[in-house]
C-alpha positions in Angstrom: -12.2 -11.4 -3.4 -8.7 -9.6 -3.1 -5.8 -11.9 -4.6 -2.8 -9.9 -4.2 1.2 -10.2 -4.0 0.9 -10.3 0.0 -1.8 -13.6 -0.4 0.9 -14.8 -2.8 3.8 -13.9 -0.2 2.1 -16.0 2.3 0.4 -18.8 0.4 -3.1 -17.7 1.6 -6.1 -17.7 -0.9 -8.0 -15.0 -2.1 -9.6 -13.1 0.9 -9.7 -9.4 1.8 -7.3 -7.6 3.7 -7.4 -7.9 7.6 -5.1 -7.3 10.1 -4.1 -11.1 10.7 -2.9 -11.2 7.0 -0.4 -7.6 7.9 0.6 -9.5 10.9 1.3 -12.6 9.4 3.3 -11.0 6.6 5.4 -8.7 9.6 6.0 -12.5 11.5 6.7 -14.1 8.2 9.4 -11.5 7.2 7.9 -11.6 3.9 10.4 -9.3 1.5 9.1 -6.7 -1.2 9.1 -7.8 -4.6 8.3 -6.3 -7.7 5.0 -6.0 -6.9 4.6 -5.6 -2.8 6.4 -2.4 -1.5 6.6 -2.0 2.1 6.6 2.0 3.6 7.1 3.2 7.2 4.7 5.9 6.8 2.4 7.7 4.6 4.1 10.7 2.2 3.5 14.2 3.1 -0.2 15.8 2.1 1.6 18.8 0.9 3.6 18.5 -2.2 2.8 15.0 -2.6 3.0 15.0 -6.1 6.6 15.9 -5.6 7.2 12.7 -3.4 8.2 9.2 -4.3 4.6 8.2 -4.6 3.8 9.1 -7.7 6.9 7.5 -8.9 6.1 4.4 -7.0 2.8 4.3 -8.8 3.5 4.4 -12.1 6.5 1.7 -11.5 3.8 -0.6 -9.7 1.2 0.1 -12.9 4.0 -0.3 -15.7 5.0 -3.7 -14.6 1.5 -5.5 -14.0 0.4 -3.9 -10.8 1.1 -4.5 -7.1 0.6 -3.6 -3.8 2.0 -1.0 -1.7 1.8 -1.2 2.3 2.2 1.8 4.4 2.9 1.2 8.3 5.5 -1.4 8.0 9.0 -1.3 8.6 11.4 -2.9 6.9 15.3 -4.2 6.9 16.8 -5.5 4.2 13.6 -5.7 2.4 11.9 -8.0 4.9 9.1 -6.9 6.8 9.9 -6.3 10.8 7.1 -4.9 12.5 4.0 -2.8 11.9 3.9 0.9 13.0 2.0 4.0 12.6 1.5 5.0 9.4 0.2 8.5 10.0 -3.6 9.8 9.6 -5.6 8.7 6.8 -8.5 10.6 6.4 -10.9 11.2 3.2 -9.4 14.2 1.8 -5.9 13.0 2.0 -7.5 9.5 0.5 -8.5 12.1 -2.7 -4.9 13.6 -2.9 -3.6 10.2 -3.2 -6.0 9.1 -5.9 -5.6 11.9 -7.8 -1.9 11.6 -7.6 -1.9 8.3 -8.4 -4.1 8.7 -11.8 -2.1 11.4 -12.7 0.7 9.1 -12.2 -0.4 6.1 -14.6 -1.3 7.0 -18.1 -4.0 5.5 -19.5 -5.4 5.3 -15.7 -5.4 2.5 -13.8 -5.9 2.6 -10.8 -8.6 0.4 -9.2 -11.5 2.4 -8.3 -12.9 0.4 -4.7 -13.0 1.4 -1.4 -11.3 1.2 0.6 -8.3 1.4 -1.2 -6.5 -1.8 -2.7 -3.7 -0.4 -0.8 -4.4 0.8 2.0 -7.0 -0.9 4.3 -7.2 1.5 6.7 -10.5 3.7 7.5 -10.5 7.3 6.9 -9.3 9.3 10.3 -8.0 6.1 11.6 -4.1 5.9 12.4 -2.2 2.7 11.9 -0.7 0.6 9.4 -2.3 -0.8 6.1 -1.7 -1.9 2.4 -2.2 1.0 0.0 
């Protein structure tokens, strides 16, 4: 069982991810913290070490850990709706863990499938935590 800032956010107990719990969070309005980013889209497959991801990993991993959610918009911090995130498939699912452990030094990143953070299925489109 999953535990994570968004369960915290919405005072739900430990469960996994579905999309009820994304689209409670979007009618909620619930605001990033520390440890729950929200991100319109997924970063570029090429140069993605060079994007704000890696960066964004290591911040999450040097304070405790947390949650980042691609395929939600956001204003002022607060979640406002869900939207395509871009294609997730399994080779851009390796770039981003390699990135990621690249990133965090010693590694730390969580090793399950799917992802911690991103909930979507490899080729499937949409919104999800990553």
């Amino acid at each position: 069982m999953s535990f994570t800032a968004l369960h915290r956010a919405l005072g739900v107990a430990p469960g996994p991810w579905t999309e009820d719990l994304l689209d409670a969070a979007v009618a909620a309005g619930v605001t990033e913290t520390s440890d729950l980013d929200w991100k319109t889209e997924l970063p570029p497959a090429k140069g993605l070490s060079q994007t704000d991801f890696p960066k964004d990993v290591a911040a999450m991993a040097n304070s405790g850990g947390g949650v980042i959610i691609f395929g939600v918009r956001e204003s002022q911090k607060a979640a406002t709706e869900r939207v395509d995130a871009g294609e997730f498939t399994e080779v851009y699912e390796r770039s981003l863990r390699s990135v990621a452990i690249t990133a965090i030094s010693p590694a730390g990143v969580r090793a399950e499938r799917p992802l911690p953070w991103f909930r979507g299925k490899p080729g499937r489109r949409g919104g999800g935590p990553f």
